[in-house]
N, C-alpha and C positions, 0 to 999 in steps of 0.2 A: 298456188305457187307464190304471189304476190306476196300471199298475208304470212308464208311460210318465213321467207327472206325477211320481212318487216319483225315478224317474233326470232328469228336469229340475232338482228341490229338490236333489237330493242334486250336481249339476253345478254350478248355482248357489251352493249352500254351497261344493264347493270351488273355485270360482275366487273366490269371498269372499274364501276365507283366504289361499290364495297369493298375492292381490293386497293382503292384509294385510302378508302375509310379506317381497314384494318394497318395499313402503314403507317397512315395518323394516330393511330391509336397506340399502334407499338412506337411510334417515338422515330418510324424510319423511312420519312418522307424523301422522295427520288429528286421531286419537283425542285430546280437548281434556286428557288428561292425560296424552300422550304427545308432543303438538306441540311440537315445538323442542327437546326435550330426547332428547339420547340415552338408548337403550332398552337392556333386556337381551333377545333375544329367545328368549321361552320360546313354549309352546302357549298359556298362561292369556295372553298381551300381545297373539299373533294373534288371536286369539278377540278380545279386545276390541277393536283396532285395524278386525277384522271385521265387529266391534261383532253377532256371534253367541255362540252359546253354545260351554261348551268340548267340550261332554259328544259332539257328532258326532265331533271330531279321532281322540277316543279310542275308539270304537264304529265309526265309518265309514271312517274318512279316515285308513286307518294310512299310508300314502305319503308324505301331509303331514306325517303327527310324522315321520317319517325325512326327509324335506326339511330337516324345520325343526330337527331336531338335529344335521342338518350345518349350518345356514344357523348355528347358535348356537355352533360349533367353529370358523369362518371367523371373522376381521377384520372387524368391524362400523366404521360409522362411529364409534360410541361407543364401542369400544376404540381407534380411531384416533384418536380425537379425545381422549382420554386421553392419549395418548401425545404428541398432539401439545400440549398443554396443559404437557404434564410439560417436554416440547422449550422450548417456548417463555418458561416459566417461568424454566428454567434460562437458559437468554440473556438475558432478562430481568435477572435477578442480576447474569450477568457485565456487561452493559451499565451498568449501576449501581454496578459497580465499579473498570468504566473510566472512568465518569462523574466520581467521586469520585476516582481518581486523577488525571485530567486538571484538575481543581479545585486540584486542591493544588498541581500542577503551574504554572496560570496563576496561583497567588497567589506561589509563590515568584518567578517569572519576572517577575510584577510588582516585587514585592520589590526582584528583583538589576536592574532597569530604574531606578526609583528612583533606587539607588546609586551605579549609572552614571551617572545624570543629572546626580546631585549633584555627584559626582567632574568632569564633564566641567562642569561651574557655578564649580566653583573652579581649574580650569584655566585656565579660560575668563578667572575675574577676574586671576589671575597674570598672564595674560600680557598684558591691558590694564595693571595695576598696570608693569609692566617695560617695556609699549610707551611707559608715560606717563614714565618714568623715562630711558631711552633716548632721550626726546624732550628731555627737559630737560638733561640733559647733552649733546644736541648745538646745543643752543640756548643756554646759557652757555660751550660749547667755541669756539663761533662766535663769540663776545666776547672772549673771551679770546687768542685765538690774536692777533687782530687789535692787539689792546693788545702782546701780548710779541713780536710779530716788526716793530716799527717799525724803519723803517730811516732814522736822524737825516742831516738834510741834510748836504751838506758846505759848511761854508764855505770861502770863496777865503783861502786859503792854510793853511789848517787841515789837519790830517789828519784821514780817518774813526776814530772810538771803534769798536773792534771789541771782541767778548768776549776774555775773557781769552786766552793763548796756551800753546799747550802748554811744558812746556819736557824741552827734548831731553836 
């Protein structure tokens, strides 16, 4: 009965820790000094995360420390999440420097918009200044033509006055 009790504790301790081990591993440690933050996982973090002591892992539970020193040579979320911190970091930057050239990009483009506009403003007044101009000399042309092409009556027995004649 002794030794029955003693393989219950000792079954109980180790599903403790391997269910400490699997939380560490998934990234979702309980332990209030291990929550939300990635972990390293060692035996002293299971243990705590087990919130037992360490002294069975090392006495009792050799299986565990070889679990757990492989589980500590794999990909954690905390080296992943390193990595992906590092990743996104880096895009980050570049982001920011597309950011910054596209800036510069829409001030010049503003700029040369401007210029254009300007450009197309004095166009713009030319060709009213020449419409107004083009207007007035067809407006004094139309006076004038009318004065220099009379054609004097004839009187009865007179001859018509013609312009000069050529001579042959």
């Amino acid at each position: 009965m002794i030794k029955t009790a003693a393989n219950t504790r000792r079954n109980r301790a180790a599903r403790a820790y391997l269910a400490a081990l699997d939380r560490l591993i998934e990234g979702k440690a309980t332990h209030p000094d291990y929550a939300g933050r990635p972990v390293r996982i060692t035996p002293a973090a299971v243990a705590k995360e087990a919130r037992r002591s360490r002294n069975p892992l090392y006495t009792t539970h050799h299986a565990l420390l070889t679990e757990i020193e492989a589980a500590a040579s794999r990909p954690t979320p905390a080296t992943d999440l390193a990595a992906t911190i590092a990743r996104l970091e880096a895009n980050n930057r570049e982001l920011r420097r597309v950011i910054h050239q596209l800036q510069i990009d829409k001030r010049n483009l503003a700029t040369e918009n401007l210029a254009l506009f300007h450009r197309a403003r004095l166009a713009e007044d030319r060709l009213r200044a020449r419409d107004r101009e083009i207007a007035a000399r067809k407006s004094s042309s139309a006076v004038a033509p009318a004065a220099t092409h009379v054609i004097p009556k004839q009187v009865r027995g007179a001859r018509a006055i013609s312009g000069p004649r050529a001579r042959a």
